[in-house]
C-alpha positions in Angstrom: 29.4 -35.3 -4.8 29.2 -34.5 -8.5 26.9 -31.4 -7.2 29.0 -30.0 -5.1 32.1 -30.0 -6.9 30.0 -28.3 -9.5 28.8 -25.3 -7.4 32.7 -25.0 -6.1 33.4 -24.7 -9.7 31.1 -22.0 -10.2 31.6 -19.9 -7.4 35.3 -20.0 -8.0 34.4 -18.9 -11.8 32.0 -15.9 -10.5 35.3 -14.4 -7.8 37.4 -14.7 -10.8 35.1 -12.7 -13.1 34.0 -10.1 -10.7 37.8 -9.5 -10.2 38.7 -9.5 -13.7 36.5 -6.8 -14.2 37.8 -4.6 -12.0 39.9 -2.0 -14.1 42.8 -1.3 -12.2 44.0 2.1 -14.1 40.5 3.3 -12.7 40.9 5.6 -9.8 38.5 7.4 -7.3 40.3 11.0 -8.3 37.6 12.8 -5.3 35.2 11.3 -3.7 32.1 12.9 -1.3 30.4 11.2 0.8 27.3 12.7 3.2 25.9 9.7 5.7 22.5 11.3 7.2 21.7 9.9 10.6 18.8 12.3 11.6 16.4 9.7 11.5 16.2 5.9 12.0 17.3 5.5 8.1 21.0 5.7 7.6 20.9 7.5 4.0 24.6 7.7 2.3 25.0 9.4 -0.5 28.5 10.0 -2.7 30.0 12.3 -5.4 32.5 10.3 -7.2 34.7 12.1 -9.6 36.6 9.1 -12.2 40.0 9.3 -13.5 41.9 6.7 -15.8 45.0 6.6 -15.3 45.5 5.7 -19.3 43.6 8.9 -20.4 41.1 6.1 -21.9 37.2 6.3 -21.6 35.7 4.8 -18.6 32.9 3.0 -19.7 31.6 0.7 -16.7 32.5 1.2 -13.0 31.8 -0.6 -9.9 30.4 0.2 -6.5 30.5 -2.8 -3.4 28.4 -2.7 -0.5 30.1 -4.8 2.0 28.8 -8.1 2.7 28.0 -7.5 6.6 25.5 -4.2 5.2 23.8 -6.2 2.7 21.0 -7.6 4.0 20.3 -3.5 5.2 20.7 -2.1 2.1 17.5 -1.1 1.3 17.6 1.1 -1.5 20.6 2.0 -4.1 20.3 4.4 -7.3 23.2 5.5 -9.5 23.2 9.1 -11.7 25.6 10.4 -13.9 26.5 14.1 -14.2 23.4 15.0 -15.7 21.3 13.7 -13.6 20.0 10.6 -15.7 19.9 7.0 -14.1 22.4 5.1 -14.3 20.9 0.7 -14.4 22.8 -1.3 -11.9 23.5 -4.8 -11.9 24.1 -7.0 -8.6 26.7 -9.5 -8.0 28.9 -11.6 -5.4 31.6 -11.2 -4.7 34.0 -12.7 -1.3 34.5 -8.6 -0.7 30.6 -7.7 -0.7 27.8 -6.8 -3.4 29.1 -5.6 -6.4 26.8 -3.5 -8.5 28.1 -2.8 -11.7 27.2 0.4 -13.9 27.6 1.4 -17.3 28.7 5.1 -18.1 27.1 6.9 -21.1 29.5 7.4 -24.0 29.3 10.9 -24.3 31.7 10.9 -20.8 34.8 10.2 -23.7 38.0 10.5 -21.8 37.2 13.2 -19.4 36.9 12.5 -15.6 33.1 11.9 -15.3 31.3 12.0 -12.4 29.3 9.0 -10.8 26.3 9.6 -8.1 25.5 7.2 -5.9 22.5 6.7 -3.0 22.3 4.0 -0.5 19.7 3.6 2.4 20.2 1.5 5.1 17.6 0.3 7.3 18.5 -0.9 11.4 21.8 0.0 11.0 21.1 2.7 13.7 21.3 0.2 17.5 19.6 1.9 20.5 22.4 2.2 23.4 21.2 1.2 26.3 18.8 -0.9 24.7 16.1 -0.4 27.4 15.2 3.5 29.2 12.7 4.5 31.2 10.5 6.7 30.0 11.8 10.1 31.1 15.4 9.0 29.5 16.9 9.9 26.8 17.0 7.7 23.6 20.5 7.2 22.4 21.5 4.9 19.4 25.2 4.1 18.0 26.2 4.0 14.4 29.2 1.4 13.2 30.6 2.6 10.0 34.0 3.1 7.9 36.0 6.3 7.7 36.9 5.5 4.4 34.6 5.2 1.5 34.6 0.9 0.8 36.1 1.0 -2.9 37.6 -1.4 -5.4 39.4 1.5 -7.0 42.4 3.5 -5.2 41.1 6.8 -4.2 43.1 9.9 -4.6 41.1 12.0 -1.9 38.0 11.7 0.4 35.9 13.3 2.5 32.8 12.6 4.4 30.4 14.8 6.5 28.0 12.9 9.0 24.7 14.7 9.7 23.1 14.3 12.7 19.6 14.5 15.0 21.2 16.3 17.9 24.2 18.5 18.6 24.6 15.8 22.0 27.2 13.6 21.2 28.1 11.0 23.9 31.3 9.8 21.6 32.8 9.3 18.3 35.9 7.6 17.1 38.2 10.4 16.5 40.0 9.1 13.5 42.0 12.1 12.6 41.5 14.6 10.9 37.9 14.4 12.5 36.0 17.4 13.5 32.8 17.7 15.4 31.1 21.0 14.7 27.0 21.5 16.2 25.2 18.2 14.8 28.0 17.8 12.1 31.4 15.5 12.4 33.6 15.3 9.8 36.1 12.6 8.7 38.8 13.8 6.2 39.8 14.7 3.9 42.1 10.9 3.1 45.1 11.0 0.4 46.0 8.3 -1.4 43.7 5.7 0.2 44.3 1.7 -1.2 41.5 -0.3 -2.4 39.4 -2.3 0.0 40.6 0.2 2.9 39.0 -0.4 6.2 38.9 1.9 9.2 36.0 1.1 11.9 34.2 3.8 13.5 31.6 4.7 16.0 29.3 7.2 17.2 27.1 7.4 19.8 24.6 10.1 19.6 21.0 11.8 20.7 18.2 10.3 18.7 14.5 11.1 19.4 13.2 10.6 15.8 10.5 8.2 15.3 11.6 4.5 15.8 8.6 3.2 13.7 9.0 0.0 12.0 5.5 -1.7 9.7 6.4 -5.6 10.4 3.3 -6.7 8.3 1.6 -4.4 5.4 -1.4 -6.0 3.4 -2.4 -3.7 0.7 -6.1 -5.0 -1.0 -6.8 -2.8 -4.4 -10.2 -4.2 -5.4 -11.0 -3.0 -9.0 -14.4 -2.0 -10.3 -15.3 -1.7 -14.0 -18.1 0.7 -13.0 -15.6 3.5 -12.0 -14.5 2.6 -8.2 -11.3 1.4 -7.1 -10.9 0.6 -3.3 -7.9 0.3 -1.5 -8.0 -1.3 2.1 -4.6 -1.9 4.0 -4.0 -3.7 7.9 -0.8 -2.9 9.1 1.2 -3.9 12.0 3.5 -1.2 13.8 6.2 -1.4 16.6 8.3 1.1 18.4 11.6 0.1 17.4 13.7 2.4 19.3 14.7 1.9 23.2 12.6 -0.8 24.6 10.3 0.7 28.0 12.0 0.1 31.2 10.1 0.2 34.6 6.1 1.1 34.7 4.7 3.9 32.7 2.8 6.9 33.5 -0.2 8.3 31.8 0.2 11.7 34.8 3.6 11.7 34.2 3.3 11.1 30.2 0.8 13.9 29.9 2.4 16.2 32.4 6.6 16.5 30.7 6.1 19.2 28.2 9.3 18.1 26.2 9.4 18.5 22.7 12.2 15.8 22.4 10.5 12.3 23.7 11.5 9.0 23.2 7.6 7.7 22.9 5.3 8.3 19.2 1.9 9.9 19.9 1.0 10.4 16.4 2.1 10.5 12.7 1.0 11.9 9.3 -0.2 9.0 6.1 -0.2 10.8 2.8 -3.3 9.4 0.3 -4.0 10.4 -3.6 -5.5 13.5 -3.4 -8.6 12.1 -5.1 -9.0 9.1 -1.9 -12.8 9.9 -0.8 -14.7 7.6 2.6 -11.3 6.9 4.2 -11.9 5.0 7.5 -9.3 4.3 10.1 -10.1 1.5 12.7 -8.7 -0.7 15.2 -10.0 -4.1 16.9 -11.9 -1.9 19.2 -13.4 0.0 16.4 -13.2 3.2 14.9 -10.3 5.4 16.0 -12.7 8.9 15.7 -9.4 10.9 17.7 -7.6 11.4 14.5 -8.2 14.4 11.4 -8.3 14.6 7.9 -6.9 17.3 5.6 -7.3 17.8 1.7 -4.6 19.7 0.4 -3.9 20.4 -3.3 -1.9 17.0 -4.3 -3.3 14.7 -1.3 -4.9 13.9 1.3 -3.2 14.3 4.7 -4.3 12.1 7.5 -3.0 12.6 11.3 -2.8 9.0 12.6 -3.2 9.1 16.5 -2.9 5.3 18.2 -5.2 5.0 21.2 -2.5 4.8 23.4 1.2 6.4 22.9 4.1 4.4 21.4 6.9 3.5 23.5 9.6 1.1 22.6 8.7 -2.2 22.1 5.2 -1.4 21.9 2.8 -2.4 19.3 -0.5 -1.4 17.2 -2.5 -2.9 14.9 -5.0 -1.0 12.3 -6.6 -0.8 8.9 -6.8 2.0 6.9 -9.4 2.0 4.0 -10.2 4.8 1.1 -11.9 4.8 -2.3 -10.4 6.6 -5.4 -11.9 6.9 -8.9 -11.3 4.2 -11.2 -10.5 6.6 -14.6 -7.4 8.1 -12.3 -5.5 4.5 -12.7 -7.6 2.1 -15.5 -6.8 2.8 -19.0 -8.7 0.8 -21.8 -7.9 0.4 -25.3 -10.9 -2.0 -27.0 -10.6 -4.9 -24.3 -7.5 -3.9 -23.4 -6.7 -2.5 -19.7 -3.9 -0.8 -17.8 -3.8 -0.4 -14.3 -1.4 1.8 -12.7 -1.3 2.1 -9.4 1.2 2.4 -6.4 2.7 -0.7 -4.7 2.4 1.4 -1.4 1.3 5.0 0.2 3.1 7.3 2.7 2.7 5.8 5.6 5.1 8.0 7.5 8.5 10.5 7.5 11.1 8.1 6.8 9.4 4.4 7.3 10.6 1.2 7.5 8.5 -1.8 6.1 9.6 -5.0 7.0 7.3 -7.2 4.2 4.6 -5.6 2.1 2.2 -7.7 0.2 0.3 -5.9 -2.8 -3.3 -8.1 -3.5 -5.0 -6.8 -6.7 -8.6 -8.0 -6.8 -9.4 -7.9 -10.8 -13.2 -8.3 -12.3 -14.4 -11.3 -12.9 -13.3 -12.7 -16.3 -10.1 -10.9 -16.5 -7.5 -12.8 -18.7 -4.1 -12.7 -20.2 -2.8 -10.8 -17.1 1.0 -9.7 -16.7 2.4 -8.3 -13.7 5.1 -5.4 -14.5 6.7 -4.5 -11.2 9.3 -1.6 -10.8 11.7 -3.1 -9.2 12.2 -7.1 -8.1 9.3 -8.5 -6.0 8.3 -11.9 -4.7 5.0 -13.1 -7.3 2.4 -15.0 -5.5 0.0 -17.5 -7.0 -2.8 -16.4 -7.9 -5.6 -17.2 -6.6 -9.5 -16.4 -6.7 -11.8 -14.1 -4.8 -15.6 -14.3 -4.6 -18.0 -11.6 -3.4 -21.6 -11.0 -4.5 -22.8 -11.9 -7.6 -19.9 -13.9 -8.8 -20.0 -17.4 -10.2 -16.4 -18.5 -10.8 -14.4 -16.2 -8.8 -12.6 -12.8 -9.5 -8.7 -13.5 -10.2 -6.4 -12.0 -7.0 -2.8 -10.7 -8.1 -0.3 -10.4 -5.1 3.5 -9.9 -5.0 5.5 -8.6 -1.8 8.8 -7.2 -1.2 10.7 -7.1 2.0 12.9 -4.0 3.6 10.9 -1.3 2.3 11.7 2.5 2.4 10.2 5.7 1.1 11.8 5.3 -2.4 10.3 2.5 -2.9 6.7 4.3 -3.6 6.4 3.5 -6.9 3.7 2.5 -9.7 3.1 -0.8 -10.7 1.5 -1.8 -14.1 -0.5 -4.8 -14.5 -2.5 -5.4 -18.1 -5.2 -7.5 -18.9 -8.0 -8.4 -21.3 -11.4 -7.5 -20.2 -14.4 -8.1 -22.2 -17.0 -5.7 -22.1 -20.2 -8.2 -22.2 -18.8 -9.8 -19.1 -19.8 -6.1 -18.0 -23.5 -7.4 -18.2 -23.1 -10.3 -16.2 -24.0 -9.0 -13.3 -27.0 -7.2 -14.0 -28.1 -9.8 -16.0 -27.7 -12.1 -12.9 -30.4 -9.2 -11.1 -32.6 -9.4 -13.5 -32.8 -12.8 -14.4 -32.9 -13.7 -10.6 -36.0 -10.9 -10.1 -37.5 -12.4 -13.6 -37.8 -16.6 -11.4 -38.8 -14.8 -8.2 -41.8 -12.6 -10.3 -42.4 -15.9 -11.7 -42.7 -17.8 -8.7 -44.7 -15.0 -7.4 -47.5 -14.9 -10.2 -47.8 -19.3 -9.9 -48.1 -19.4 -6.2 -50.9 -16.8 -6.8 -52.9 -18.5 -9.2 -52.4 -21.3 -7.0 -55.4 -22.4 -5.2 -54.4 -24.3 -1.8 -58.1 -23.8 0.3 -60.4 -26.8 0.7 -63.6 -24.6 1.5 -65.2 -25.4 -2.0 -64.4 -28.9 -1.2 -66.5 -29.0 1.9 -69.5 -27.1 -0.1 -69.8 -29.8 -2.0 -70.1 -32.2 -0.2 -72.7 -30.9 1.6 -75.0 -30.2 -1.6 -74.6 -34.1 -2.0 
């Protein structure tokens, strides 16, 4: 009982302080806003120009994602006018996620200007749900026509990019224009805080409705100048699910550019990656190329069988890259710095990706820095040839992963470089007992003929 009143207690104290901080002299004097739906991401991105009412410096402000987009929300960044990162700091509220920000000094008591970046992942719902497979793939967006704010806003406007110029509807909340692939809501005057107005669109969407469920990403590290890098993923066709039977003649016969099916898609590698592989259960996938260009290596990932909705695959992609590219030593001091995922494709959605890092054996004093907030694993121990008490694993994961999310990692550790000698010590004392062994059995002398010659003198 004692518990609960307690929690009560601080939720209560954590509305109260997420409202207190709201400054209400703070206004939105313009804000832009540009929501991109030409592909399955729904990126939003806003120009907000501050005013205080009080002509005093505006030091902090706040942004809120609404609570029913949260568990979307993929990806959020802040800038100020020039350009430089702005940190951001999550909390709840009962009105949504409330990501503070603090604004450089030098803004003084001029109107600075906040930008903001959101991407949303499923947000876009295919409607119908299921098509057959010479229909066209349609998906609906829910949104709000006015930007979700805690300040007043003096005026607003927002542009909606999209796939297609084929627009089955939208909610014509005027003044709302539709123009090509372009609509556009506003501009609002004199909008109150926390304003809500629901809208729809219904629209043509044939990008790629890829989704990763599963990534496992294995970076084995090698002292004597090898990192490899092996990944299994698991891919489904998010989009329209397949209604009715499907048709290879058919399939191979519509020359449409715009299809609601995925028969390949480019992966991006370092440019140094060398022996990539690329296999299924079945085997090596040989029906897909490989192209070094000046800052990576592109390869053109072709399934065995086309991607409709609803429909899955399953591979692994492997590659090697040189270890002096992403191991830095000082003494016995290391630095790896590697990325917690590649380019798998254009715009990708990861469910979960877990990150293993397979360190040398007798690595010590090891500390995971992460870029943004992951999930840390135990760790736990790995043992391959030569190894006696196991090679020390590394893993993390983080769920509802996009594109800007391809980012390094740093993990240090300690690293002694006679441990470097283990190993070929191992060889050559294991070559040394076998030689050994050898030269004893030899000298060895197992025959009883000398045996029977005597006994026959006598």
């Amino acid at each position: 009982m004692g518990k609960g009143v307690l929690a009560v207690a601080l939720f209560v104290a954590g509305i109260f302080c997420a409202q207190s901080a709201i400054d209400v002299e703070i206004e939105n004097k313009n804000v832009d806003r540009t929501i991109d739906l030409t592909s399955q991401l729904v990126k939003v991105s806003y120009k907000i120009t501050l005013e205080h009412k009080a002509k005093k410096a505006i030091s902090s402000y706040l942004f809120i994602v609404p609570n029913e987009d949260r568990e979307r929300l993929s990806f959020i960044s802040a800038k100020d006018a020039s350009k430089k990162d702005l940190k951001l700091t999550e909390t709840a509220s009962p009105k949504g996620a409330t990501f503070s920000m603090t604004l450089p000094a030098s803004a003084g008591t001029t109107n600075p200007v906040v930008y903001i970046e959101t991407v949303f992942t499923k947000s876009l719902l295919p409607y119908p749900t299921a098509i057959a497979q010479t229909e066209r793939q349609l998906v609906q967006y829910f949104g709000n026509a006015y930007v979700y704010s805690p300040f007043r806003t003096s005026t607003q406007k927002t542009t909606v990019h999209l796939s297609s110029r084929n627009v089955e509807s939208f909610t014509q909340f005027k003044p709302a224009v539709h123009a090509d692939s372009t609509i556009t809501y506003g501009p609002y005057d004199n909008i109150a805080a926390f304003s809500s107005e629901p809208i729809t669109i219904h629209f043509e969407n044939y990008t790629p409705f890829l989704t990763v469920t599963r990534l496992e990403r294995v970076i084995e590290v090698s002292h004597w100048g090898n990192i490899a890098v092996e990944e299994s993923i698991d891919i489904i066709h998010s989009g329209a699910s397949l209604k009715g039977p499907f048709s290879r003649y058919d399939y191979q016969k519509d020359s449409r550019s715009n299809q609601a099916s995925v028969k390949s898609y480019k992966t991006l590698l370092p440019a140094s990656a060398t022996g990539v592989y690329y296999r299924d259960t079945n085997g090596n996938i040989s029906t897909s190329a490989m192209r070094v260009l000046k800052d990576s290596v592109e390869l053109d990932l072709r399934p065995r069988f086309p991607l409709f909705g609803g429909w899955k695959t399953y591979y692994t992609l492997g590659y090697n890259v040189p270890s002096f590219e992403y191991l830095f030593q000082t003494g016995d001091n290391f630095l790896l710095k590697m990325r917690v995922l590649d380019h798998i494709f254009d715009d990708m959605v990861v469910d979960e990706v877990t990150t293993k890092i397979i360190l040398p054996e007798g690595s010590t004093n090891i500390k995971l820095i992460a870029p943004y907030s992951v999930t840390r694993h135990p760790d736990s121990l790995h043992y391959t040839y030569l190894d006696t008490f196991g090679r020390p694993v590394i893993s993390f994961s983080k769920k509802n992963v996009v594109e800007h999310h391809i980012t390094d990692f740093n993990l240090k550790y300690n690293f002694s470089r006679v441990m470097m000698l283990q190993e070929p010590l191992l060889v050559v004392g294991f070559l040394y007992v076998l030689f050994v062994l050898v030269i004893v059995w030899m000298r060895l002398d197992f025959s009883i003929i000398k045996e029977k010659e005597h006994l026959h003198k006598d």
